[in-house]
C-alpha positions in Angstrom: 104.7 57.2 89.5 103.8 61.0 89.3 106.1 63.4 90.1 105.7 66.7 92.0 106.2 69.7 90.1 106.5 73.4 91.2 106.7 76.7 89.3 108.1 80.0 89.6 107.6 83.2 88.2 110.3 85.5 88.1 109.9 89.2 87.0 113.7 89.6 86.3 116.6 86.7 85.6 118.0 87.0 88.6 114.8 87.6 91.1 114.4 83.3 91.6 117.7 83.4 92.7 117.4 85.7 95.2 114.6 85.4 96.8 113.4 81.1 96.1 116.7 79.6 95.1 116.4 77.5 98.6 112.8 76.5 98.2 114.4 75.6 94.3 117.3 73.5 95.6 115.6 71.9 99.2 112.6 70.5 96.3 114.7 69.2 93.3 116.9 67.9 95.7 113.6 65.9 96.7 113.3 64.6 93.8 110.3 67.8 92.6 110.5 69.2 89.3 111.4 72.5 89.3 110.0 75.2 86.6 111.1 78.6 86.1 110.2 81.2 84.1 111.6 84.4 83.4 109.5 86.5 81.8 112.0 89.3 81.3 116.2 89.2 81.7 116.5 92.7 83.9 118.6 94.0 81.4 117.5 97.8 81.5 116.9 98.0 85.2 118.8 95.4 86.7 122.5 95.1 84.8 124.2 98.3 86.1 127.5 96.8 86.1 127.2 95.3 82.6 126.3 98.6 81.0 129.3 100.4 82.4 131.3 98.2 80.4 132.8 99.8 77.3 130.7 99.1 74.0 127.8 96.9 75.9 124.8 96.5 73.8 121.3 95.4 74.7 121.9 92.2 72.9 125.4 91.6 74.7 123.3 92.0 78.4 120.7 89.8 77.7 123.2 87.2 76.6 124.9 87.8 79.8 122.0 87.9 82.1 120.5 84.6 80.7 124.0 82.8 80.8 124.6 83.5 84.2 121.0 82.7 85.3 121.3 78.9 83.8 124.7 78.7 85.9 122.4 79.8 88.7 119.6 77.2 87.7 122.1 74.4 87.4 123.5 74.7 90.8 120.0 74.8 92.1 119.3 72.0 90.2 116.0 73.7 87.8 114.2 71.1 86.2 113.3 73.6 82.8 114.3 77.1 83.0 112.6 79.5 80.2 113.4 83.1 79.3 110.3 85.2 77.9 112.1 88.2 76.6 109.1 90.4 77.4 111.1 93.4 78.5 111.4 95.2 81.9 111.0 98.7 83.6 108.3 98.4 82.5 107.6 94.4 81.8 105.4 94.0 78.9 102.6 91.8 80.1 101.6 90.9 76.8 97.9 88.7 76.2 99.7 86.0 74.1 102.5 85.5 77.3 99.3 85.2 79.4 97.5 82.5 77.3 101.1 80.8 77.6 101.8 80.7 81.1 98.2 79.4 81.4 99.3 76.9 79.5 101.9 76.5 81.7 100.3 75.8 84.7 98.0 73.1 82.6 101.1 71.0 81.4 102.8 70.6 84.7 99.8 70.9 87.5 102.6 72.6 90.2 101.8 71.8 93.5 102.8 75.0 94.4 103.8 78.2 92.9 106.4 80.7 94.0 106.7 84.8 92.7 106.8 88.4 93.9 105.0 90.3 96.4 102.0 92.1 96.2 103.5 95.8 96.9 106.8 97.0 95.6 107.5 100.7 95.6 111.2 100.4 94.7 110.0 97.8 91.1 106.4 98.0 89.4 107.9 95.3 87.4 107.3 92.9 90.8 103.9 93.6 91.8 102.5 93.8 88.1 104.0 90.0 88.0 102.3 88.3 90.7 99.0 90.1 89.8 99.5 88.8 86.8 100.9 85.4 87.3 97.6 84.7 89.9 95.3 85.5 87.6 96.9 83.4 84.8 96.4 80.4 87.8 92.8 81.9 88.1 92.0 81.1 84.2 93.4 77.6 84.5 91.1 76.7 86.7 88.3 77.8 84.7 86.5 74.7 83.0 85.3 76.3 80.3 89.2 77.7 79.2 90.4 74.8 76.4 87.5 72.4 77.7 90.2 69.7 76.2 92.6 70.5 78.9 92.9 68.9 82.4 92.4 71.8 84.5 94.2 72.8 87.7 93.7 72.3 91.3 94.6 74.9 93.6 98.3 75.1 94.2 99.4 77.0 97.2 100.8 80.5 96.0 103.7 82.0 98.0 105.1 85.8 97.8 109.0 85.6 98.2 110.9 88.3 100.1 110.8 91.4 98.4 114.4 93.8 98.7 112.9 96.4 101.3 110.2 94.2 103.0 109.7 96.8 105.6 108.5 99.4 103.0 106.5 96.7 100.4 104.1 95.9 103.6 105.4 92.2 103.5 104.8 90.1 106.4 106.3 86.4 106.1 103.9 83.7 107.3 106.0 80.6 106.3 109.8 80.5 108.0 111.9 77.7 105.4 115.0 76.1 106.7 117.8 75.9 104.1 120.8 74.7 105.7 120.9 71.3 103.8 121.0 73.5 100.7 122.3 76.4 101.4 125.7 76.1 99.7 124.1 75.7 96.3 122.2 78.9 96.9 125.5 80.3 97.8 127.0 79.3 94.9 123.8 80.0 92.4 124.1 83.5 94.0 127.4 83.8 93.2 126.4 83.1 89.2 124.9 86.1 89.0 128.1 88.8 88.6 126.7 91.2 86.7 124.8 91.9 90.3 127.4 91.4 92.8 126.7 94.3 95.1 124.1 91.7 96.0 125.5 89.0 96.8 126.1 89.6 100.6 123.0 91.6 101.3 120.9 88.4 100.2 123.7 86.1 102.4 122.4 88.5 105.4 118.9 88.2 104.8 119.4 84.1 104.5 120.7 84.6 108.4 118.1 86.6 109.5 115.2 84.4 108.5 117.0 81.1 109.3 117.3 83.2 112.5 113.6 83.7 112.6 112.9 79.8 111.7 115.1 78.8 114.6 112.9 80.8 117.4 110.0 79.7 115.6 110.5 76.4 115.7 113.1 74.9 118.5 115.3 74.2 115.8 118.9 74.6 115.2 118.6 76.4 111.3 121.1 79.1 110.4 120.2 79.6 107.0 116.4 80.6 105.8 113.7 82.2 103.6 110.7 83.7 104.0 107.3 83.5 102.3 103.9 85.3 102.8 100.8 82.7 101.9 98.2 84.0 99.5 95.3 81.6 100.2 94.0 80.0 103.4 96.5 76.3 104.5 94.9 73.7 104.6 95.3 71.2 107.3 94.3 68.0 108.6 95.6 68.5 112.2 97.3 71.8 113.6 100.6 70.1 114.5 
């Protein structure tokens, strides 16, 4: 029997945390398959706190990042996690990383794909990624890329929550209910120390969009993320 897969596509180590570790933990705990990649660890841009440590090197905050964010993947329950190394502020996009996360999406088929939104004033580093990562999907589609290969379908492609939505023009269109797993977001958010400042801003958004899911829905959820669709949904009945 087949099993369902799903990937991610995380700018920064700690970005599938944030923003998908629900969707992460509500699938594997289903039984899905789970793939992340991070293409860079944050560790210019996004490890403040480790660089104020005395005699921090670049080396020492990669380690860091990448330790913590397989805590985080554990309790979340990540099928295959994979760090790129590519660098970040800015992310270095390199052809050979794109061939590879074609290759990617040809060895697992996801039945949907998860990264960053469109516009991001506050990080280039998100919006570059999603550009990116849809137009590595577009090439593994193509029949006449590695003719050898089984080619891909057309996963659904979601935009998680950027930090500031309000000023990144992000709208979400899909309301997730995450109270069955919201303690092992809780405690995959907790992993990531060397960004604790964030920790209770991201426990706040949780409440506001389970908050959101509950008036959009008749249901009792307290916990929640939000998504924004890229392509059309396709349906077989409206309800």
């Amino acid at each position: 029997m087949s099993v369902n897969t799903a990937l991610v596509v995380s700018a920064h180590s700690a970005d599938f945390v944030w923003r998908a570790g629900g969707a992460i933990a509500l699938h594997a705990a289903r039984g899905w398959q789970v793939t992340v990649v991070c293409l860079s660890y944050g560790e210019r841009g996004e490890s403040a706190k480790l660089w104020k440590l005395p005699g921090m090197t670049l080396d020492r905050v990669k380690a860091e990042r990448e330790a913590e964010a397989k805590k985080a993947a554990t309790a979340l329950g990540v099928h295959d996690i994979q760090f790129w190394d590519l660098g970040d502020y800015p992310i270095g996009l390199t052809e050979q990383a794109f061939f590879r996360l074609v290759d990617v999406y040809r060895d697992i088929h996801p039945k949907f794909v998860l990264s960053h939104s469109k516009e991001d004033i506050y990080n280039h580093d998100h919006p570059t990624v999603t550009a990116w990562a849809q137009n590595a999907r577009i090439t593994a589609q193509a029949h006449g890329h590695n003719p050898h290969q089984k080619v891909l379908g057309a996963p659904p492609f979601f935009l998680f929550e950027p930090h500031q939505p309000e000023q990144c023009n992000w709208k979400p269109d899909v309301l997730l209910g995450i109270d069955s797993v919201w303690d092992k977001k809780r405690a995959a958010i907790e992993c990531m120390a060397g960004q604790e400042h964030l920790w209770e801003y991201y426990t706040r958004v949780a409440l506001q969009r389970g908050a959101q899911a509950a008036r959009n829905s008749e249901k009792a959820i307290k916990y929640g993320e939000g998504y924004q669709s890229v392509f059309p949904h396709v349906m077989e009945t409206l309800a």
